[in-house]
N, C-alpha and C positions, 0 to 999 in steps of 0.2 A: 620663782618664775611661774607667771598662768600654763597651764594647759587644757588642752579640752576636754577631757573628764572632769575636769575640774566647773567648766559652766553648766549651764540650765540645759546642753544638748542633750536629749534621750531622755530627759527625766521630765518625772511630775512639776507641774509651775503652778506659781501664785499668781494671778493676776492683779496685778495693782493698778488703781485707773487715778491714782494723786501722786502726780511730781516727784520723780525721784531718779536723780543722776546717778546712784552709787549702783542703778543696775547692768549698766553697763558693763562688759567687760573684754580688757583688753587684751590679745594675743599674740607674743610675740613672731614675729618674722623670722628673727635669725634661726631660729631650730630645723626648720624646712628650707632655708636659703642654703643653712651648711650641709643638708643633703644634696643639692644642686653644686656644690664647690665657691658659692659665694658666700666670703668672708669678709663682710663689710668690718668689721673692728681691726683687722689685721690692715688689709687694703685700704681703707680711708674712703672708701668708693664702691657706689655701688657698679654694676656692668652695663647697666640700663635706665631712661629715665621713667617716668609712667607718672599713672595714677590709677585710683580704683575709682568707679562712677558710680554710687549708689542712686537708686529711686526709692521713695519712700510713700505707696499709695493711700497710707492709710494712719493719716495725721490728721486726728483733732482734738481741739478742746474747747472751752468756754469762755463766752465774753464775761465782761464784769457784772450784765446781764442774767451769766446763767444760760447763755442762748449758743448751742453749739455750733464752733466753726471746724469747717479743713479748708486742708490744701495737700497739693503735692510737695515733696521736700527732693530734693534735686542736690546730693554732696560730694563731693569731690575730695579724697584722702588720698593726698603725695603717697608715691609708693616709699617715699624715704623716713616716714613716719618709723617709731621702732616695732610698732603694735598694729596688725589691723585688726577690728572690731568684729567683736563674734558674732552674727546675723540675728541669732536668737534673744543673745541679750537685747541688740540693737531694736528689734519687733517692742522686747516686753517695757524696754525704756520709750519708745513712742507710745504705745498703748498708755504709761505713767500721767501722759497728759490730758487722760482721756474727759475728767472730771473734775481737772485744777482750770479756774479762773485764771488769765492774763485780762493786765490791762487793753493789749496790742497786739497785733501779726508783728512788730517790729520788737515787742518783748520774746514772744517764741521763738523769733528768728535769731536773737542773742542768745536765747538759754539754748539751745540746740545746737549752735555755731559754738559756744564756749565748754558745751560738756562734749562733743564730739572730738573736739579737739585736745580735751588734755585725755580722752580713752586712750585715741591715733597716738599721740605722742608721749604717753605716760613711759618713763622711765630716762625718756631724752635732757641731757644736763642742758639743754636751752630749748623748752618748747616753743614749737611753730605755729602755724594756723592752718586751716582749712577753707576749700570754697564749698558756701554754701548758699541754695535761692529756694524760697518758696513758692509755689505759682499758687495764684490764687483761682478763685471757682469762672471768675469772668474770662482767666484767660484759658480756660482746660480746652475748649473747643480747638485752640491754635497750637496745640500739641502738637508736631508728627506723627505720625506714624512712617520707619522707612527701613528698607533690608537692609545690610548690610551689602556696598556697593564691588565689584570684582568679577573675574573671570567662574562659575560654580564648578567646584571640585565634584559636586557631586553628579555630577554628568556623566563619570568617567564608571563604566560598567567593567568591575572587576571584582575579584574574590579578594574578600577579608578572614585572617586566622588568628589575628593576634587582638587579646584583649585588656592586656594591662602594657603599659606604655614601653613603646620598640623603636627606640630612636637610631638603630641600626636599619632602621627600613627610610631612615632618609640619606639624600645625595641628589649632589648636583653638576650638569657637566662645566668643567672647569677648562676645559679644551675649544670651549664658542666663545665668542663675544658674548660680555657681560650682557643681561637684559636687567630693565625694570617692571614690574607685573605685580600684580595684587590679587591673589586668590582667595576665595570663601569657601566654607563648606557650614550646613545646617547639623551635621551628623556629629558635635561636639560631646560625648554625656563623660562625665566624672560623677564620683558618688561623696557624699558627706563622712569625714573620717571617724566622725563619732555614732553617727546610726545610718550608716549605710544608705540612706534616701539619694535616689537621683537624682540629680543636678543636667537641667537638660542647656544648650548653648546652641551660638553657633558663631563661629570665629573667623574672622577676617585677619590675612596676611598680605602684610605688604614690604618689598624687597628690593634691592639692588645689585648686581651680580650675577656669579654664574646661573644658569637659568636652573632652577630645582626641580627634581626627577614631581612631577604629581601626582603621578599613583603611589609612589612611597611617601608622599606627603599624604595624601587623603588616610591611607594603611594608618600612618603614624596619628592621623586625628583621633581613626576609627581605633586605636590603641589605649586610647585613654579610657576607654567605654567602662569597665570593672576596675581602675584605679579609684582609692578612697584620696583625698584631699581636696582641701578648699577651694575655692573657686579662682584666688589671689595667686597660690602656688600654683596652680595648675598651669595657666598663661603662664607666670616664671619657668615655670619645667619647660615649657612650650617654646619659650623663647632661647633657653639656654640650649635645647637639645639641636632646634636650628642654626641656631649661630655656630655651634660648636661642628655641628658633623657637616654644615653646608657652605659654610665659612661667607657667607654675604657680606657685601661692602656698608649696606645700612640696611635695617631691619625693625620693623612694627606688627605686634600682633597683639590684637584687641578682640577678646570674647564679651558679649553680651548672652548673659543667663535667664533663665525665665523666672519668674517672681518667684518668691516661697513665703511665706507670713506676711504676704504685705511688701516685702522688699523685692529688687535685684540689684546684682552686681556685678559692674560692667568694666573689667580690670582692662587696661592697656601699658604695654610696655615697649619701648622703643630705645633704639641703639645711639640715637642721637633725637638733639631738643627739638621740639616741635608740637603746636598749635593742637589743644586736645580736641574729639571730634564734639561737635554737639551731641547731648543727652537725648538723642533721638531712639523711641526705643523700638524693637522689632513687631511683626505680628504675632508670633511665640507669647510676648512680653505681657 
């Protein structure tokens, strides 16, 4: 089984700028799902459905030419994947294209669709597929740019003490009529579990139910600030510490991260199915 000492984090790299899939590598889920209490082999199921939303600003290669292209790479990895991809290998495997000729945008966009896809799904007895889209240079201009939409958490003027994750600092009153509401806060940060680097965010929650206390939600964001984990578990920690201590009837929360090598990654996880958001990314981004 991969783990993260085991990849390129913290360490010296090679840069390779010709074609090569094997540098990818993939990291399993379960080890950090089963510190959360999700045990998808046992259960058959995971608690939530999602996906993670990569951007990828910093794709190119060469025509048949010789003559260099990009674009942006925009993909989409089910959270039900076994494996998600480790950021850095992911960097040093787009940079692999940097000096290999394709025929096409439509060759790159299979080689990319078909090795992203068995990283995500490697070890699965019947792999899956992936969404993925390239935008190209004519349409970079029709990008968005857009916040994350909701009520801001961070309005709320109070003291914070706790800096690794206190999910007893959430609750919600069960005694009112149910509301539905969607909160934000910009004050997201988790750190990289293998070299400590910041990870800046900012997350959007959205809910059904008893209405939740929002100072001990904000407390709980501002909680994660000196926890080390990925950006994938973190939203899962986030989602499970909600659901469990505030018990809501349906529940969505979606962080977008701020780029690192070139990428971000924009996990979402939700209680029931539903329409992912557009890859609209922040100003942070």
């Amino acid at each position: 089984m991969n783990t993260p000492d085991q990849s390129q984090l913290g360490k010296t790299t090679h840069y390779t700028d010709q074609y090569d899939p094997s540098l990818l590598f993939p990291l399993p889920r379960a080890r950090q799902r089963a510190q959360l209490g999700i045990d998808e082999a046992h259960s058959g199921a995971l608690p939530f459905f999602g996906a993670d939303l990569w951007t990828g600003y910093e794709l190119s290669w060469l025509n048949q030419r010789g003559k260099p292209q990009v674009a942006l790479l925009q993909a989409t990895i089910p959270c039900e994947t076994p494996c998600l991809i480790e950021s850095k290998s992911f960097k040093l495997y787009l940079n692999s294209f940097n000096n290999t000729r394709f025929a096409s945008i439509d060759e790159v966009r299979e080689r990319l669709r078909t090795d992203l896809a068995a990283c995500a799904w490697h070890g699965a007895p019947q792999p899956g597929s992936i969404g993925l889209r390239l935008v190209e240079p004519e349409d970079f201009d029709a990008q968005p740019l857009h916040e994350l939409s909701g009520l801001n958490l961070d309005r709320l003027d109070l003291e914070c003490t706790h800096y690794t994750p206190a999910p007893e600092l959430l609750s919600a009153n069960h005694d009112e009529a149910p509301v539905t509401e969607t909160l934000t806060s910009r004050l997201l940060r988790s750190n990289c579990p293998v070299t400590g680097q910041p990870d800046w965010g900012s997350v959007q929650i959205s809910y059904s139910g008893a209405q939740i206390d929002q100072a001990g939600l904000l407390r709980y964001i501002v909680s994660l600030r000196n926890h080390n984990e990925f950006h994938e578990h973190c939203v899962e920690r986030m989602f499970m510490d909600i659901w469990q201590r505030c018990r809501p009837i349906k529940l969505t929360v979606y962080a977008r991260y701020t780029r690192r090598g070139g990428l971000d990654i924009n996990p979402l996880r939700t209680s029931h199915p539903l329409q992912l958001p557009p890859n609209h990314r922040t100003a942070r981004q």
